[in-house]
GUSE-736380 format. One record per residue (C-alpha): residue number from 1; residue in three letters; x negated, y negated, z negated. Coordinates in steps of 0.25 Angstrom, whole numbers. Layout:
! GUSE-736380
- NUM;ALA;X;Y;Z
...
! end
This chain:
! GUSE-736380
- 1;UNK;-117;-6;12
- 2;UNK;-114;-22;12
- 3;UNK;-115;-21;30
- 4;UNK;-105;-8;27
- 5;UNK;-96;-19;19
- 6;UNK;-97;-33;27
- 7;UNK;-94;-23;40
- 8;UNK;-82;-20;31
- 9;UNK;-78;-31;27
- 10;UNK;-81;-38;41
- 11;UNK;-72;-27;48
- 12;UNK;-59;-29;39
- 13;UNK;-60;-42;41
- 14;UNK;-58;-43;55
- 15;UNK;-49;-33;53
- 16;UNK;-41;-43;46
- 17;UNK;-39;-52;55
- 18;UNK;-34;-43;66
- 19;UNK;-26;-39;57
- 20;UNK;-19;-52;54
- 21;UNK;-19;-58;69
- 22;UNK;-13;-43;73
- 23;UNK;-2;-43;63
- 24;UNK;1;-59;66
- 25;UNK;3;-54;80
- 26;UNK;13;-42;77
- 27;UNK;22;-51;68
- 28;UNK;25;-61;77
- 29;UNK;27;-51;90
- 30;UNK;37;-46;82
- 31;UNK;50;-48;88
- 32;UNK;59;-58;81
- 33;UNK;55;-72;74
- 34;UNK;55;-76;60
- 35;UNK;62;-89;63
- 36;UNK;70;-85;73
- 37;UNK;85;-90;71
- 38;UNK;94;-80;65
- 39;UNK;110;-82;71
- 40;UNK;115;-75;59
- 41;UNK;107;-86;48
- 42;UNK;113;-101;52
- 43;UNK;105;-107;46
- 44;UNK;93;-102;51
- 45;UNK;94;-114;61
- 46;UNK;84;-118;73
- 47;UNK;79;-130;65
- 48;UNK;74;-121;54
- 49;UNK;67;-111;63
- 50;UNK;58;-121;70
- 51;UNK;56;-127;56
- 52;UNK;52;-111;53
- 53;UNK;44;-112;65
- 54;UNK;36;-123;62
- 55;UNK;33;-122;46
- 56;UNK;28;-108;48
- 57;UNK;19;-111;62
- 58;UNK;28;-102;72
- 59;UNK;27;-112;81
- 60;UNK;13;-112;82
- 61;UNK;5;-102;91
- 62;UNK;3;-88;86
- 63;UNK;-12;-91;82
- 64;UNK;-10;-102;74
- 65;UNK;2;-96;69
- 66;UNK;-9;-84;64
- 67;UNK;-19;-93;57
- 68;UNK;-9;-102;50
- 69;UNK;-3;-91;46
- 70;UNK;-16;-87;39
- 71;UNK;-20;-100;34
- 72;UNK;-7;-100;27
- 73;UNK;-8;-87;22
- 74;UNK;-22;-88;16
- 75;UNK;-19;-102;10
- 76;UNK;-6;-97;4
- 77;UNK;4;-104;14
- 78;UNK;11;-94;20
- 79;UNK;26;-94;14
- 80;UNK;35;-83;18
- 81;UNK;47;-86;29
- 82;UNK;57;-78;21
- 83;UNK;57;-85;6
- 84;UNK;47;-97;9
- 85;UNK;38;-92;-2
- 86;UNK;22;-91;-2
- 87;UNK;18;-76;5
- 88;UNK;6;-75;-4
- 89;UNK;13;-76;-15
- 90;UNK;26;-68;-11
- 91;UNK;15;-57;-8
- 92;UNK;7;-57;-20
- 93;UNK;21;-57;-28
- 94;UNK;25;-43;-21
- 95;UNK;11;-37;-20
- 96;UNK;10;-40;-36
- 97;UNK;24;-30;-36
- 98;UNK;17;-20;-26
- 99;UNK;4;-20;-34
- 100;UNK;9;-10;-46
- 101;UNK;16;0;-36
- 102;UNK;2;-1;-28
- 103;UNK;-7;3;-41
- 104;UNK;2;14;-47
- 105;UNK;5;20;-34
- 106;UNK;-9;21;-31
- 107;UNK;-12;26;-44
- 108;UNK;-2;38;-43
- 109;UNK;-8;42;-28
- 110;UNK;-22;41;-30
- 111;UNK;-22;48;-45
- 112;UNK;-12;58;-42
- 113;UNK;-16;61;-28
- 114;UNK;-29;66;-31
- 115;UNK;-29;75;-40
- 116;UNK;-17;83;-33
- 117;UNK;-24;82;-19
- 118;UNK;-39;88;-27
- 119;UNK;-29;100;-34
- 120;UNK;-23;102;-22
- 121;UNK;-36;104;-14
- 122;UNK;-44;111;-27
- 123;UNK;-32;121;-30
- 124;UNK;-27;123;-12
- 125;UNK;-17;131;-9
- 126;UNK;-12;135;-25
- 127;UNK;1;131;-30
- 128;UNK;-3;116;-34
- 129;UNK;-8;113;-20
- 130;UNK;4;118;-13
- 131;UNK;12;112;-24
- 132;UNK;5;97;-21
- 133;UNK;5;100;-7
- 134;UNK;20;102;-9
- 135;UNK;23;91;-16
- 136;UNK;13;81;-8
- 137;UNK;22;83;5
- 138;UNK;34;84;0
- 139;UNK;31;69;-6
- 140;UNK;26;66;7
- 141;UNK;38;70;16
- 142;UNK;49;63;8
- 143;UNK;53;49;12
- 144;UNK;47;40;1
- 145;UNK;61;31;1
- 146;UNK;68;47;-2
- 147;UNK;60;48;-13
- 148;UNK;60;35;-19
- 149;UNK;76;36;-20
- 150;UNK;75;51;-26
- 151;UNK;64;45;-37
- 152;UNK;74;32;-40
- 153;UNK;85;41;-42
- 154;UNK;78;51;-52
- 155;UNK;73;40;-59
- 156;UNK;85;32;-62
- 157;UNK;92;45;-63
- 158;UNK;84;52;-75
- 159;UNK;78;38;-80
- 160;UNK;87;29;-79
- 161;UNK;79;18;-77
- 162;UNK;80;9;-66
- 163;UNK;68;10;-53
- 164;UNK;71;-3;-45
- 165;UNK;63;-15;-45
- 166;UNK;51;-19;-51
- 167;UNK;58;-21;-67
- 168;UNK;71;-17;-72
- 169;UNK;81;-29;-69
- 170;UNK;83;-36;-83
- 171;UNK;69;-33;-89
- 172;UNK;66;-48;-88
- 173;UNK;68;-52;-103
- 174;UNK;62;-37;-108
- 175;UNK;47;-36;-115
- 176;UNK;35;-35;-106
- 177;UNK;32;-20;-110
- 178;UNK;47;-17;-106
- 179;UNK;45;-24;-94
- 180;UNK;33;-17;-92
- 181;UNK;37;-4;-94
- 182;UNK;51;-8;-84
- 183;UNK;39;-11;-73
- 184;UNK;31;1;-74
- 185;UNK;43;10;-73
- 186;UNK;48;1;-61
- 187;UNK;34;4;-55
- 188;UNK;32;18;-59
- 189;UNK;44;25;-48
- 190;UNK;40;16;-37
- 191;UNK;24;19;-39
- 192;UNK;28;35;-41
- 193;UNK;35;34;-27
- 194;UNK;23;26;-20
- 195;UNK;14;38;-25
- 196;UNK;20;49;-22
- 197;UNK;19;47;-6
- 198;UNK;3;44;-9
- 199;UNK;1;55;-19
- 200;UNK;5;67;-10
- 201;UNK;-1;62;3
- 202;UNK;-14;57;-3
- 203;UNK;-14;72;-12
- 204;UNK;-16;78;1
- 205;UNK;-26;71;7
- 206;UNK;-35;73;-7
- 207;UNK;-31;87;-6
- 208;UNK;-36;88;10
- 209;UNK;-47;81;6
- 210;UNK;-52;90;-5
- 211;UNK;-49;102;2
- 212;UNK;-57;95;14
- 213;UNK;-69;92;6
- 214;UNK;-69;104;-3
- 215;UNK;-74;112;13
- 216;UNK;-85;105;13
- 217;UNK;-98;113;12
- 218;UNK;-104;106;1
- 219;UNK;-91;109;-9
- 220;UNK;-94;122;-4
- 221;UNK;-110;120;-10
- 222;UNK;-104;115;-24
- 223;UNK;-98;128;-25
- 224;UNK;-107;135;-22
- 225;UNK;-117;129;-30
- 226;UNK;-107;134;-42
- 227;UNK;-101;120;-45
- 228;UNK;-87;119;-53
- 229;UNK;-74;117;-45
- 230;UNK;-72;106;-53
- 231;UNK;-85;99;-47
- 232;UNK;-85;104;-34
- 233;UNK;-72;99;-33
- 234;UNK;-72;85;-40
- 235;UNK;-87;82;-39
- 236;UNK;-90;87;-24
- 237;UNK;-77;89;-18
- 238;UNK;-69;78;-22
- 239;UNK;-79;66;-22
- 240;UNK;-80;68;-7
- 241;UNK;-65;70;-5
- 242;UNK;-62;57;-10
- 243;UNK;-70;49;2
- 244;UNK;-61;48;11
- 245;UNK;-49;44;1
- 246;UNK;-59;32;-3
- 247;UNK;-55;27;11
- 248;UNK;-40;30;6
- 249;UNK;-41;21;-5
- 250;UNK;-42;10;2
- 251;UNK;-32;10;11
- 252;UNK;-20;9;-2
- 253;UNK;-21;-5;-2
- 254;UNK;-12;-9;8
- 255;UNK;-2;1;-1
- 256;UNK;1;-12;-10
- 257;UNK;8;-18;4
- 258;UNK;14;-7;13
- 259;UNK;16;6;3
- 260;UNK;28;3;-5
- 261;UNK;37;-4;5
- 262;UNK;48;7;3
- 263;UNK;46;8;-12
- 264;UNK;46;-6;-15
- 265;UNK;60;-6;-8
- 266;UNK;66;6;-13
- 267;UNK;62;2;-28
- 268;UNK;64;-14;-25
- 269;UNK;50;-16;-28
- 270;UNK;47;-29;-25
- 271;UNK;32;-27;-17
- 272;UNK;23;-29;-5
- 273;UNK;31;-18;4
- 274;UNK;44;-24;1
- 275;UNK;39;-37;4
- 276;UNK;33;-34;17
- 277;UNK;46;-27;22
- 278;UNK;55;-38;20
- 279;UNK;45;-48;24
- 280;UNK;46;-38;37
- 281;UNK;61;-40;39
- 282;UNK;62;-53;36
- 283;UNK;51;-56;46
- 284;UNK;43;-64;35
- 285;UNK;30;-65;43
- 286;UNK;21;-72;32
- 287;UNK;25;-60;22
- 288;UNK;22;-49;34
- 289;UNK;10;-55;40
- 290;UNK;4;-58;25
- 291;UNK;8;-44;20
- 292;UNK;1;-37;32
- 293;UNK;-12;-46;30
- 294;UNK;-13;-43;17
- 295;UNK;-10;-27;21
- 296;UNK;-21;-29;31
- 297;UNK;-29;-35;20
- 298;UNK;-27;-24;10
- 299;UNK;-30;-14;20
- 300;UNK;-43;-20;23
- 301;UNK;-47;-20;7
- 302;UNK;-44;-7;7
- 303;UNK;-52;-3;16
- 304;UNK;-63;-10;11
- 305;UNK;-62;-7;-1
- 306;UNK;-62;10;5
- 307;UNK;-75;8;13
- 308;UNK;-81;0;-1
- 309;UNK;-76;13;-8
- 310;UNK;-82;22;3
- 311;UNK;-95;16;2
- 312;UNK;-96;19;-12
- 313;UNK;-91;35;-11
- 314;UNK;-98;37;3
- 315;UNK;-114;37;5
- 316;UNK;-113;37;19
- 317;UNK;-105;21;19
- 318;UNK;-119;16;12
- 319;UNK;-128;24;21
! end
């Protein structure tokens, strides 16, 4: 077991760093500079570009542009080229904003997900399997920024009550429960909308599971032997279903970076996605390169944390 985890734990890591030297390599072959002179900004004069150049190394070769980089970044260094302010900081700021959509959105998609998908497996082909399955691709095939607008417009229309942001503009001087009561409801749509997407396609991989598992000769065994439904189906059947969702598990991680880009801008949500989209078209390199480090990172302990989890459900890892 501890070979299985240092192999593991060995493999990530140099991972890691192709990771890192790959992505320094594609963000500065891409065309265009940061501190190129822009004809349309005077004042962006030649003097300050090579003043650019030189307090952020781009004169330097591309190598020791890579480990300065690094050593900034790990020692806290690294400022942003857009607003001069400290990358690490500016990160954990906006991943403290992502962290709450993260959680409840993963919340609604894994709790609601599995018992539709095990209903849907248990009762095929009745009206509540063709009803999910209906429901699942029809969430599925509408555009995610459609139904983000449809879902403001209802809300505001029947509620009355404002979506956009993360607090109600004027709420400064109100009580903390008001306040917090004004953040929860800001959350909840925005979390809703997350979930929906996950719900329907994750229900249908359970369901396909289930279905898959519940084949096998030795579910066919527990039923014969004259167990319940209810514990051939939850004791036998869904205890080995659930493996290969272990590996599933692991891979959410990288959710709290890439998965809200489009609804942190439709709701003006000030998170990680947002952040690395502008960072993108401002060509702010210390915001992408750190944001897609800490992407590759997140993925990495994701997957560690599936084959931990996978050790622990599957006797054949030990063995």
């Amino acid at each position: 077991m501890f070979s299985f985890i240092g192999r593991s734990i060995i493999q990530k890591t140099v991972t890691l760093f192709f990771v890192s030297v790959i992505s320094f390599l594609i963000i500065h072959l891409a065309p265009g500079e940061p501190s190129q002179v822009d004809p349309m900004n005077p004042k962006f004069t030649p003097e300050m570009v090579e003043r650019f150049r030189q307090e952020f190394h781009l004169n330097e070769p591309l190598y020791t542009q890579y480990l300065l980089f690094y050593q900034d970044l790990f020692t806290g260094k690294i400022v942003s080229w857009k607003d001069n302010q400290p990358v690490l900081a500016k990160i954990w700021e906006r991943f403290l904003n992502s962290l709450p959509l993260f959680i409840v959105g993963t919340l609604l998609t894994w709790t609601l997900s599995f018992p539709v998908g095990i209903r849907s497996a248990i009762f095929r082909g009745g009206i509540y399997d063709r009803s999910a399955t209906f429901f699942a691709y029809l969430l599925i095939s509408i555009p995610g920024f459609f139904f983000a607008y449809v879902l403001i417009i209802f809300v505001v229309t029947v509620f009355h009550v404002p979506v956009i942001g993360m607090e109600t503009f004027g709420m400064g001087a109100a009580s903390w429960p008001h306040l917090f009561m004004d953040r929860v409801w800001h959350l909840l749509l925005p979390s809703v909308l997350g979930a929906t997407g996950g719900i329907a396609v994750l229900s249908r991989y359970v369901r396909s599971q289930m279905l898959e598992v519940e084949g096998q000769d030795y579910v066919r065994t527990a039923r014969a032997k004259g167990l319940a439904p209810d514990q051939v189906h939850y004791k036998h059947a869904l205890r080995n279903a659930l493996l290969p969702f272990v590996t599933m598990f692991g891979l959410i991680l990288p959710g709290l970076i890439g998965g809200s880009v489009i609804i942190e801008s439709i709701f003006s949500w000030p998170g990680m996605g947002r952040m690395a989209y502008e960072a993108i078209l401002a060509r702010d390199y210390p915001i992408i390169l750190t944001v897609n480090f800490l992407s590759a990172v997140l993925v990495l302990i994701g997957t560690f944390v599936s084959d931990l989890l996978y050790l622990m459900v599957d006797p054949r890892i030990r063995l």
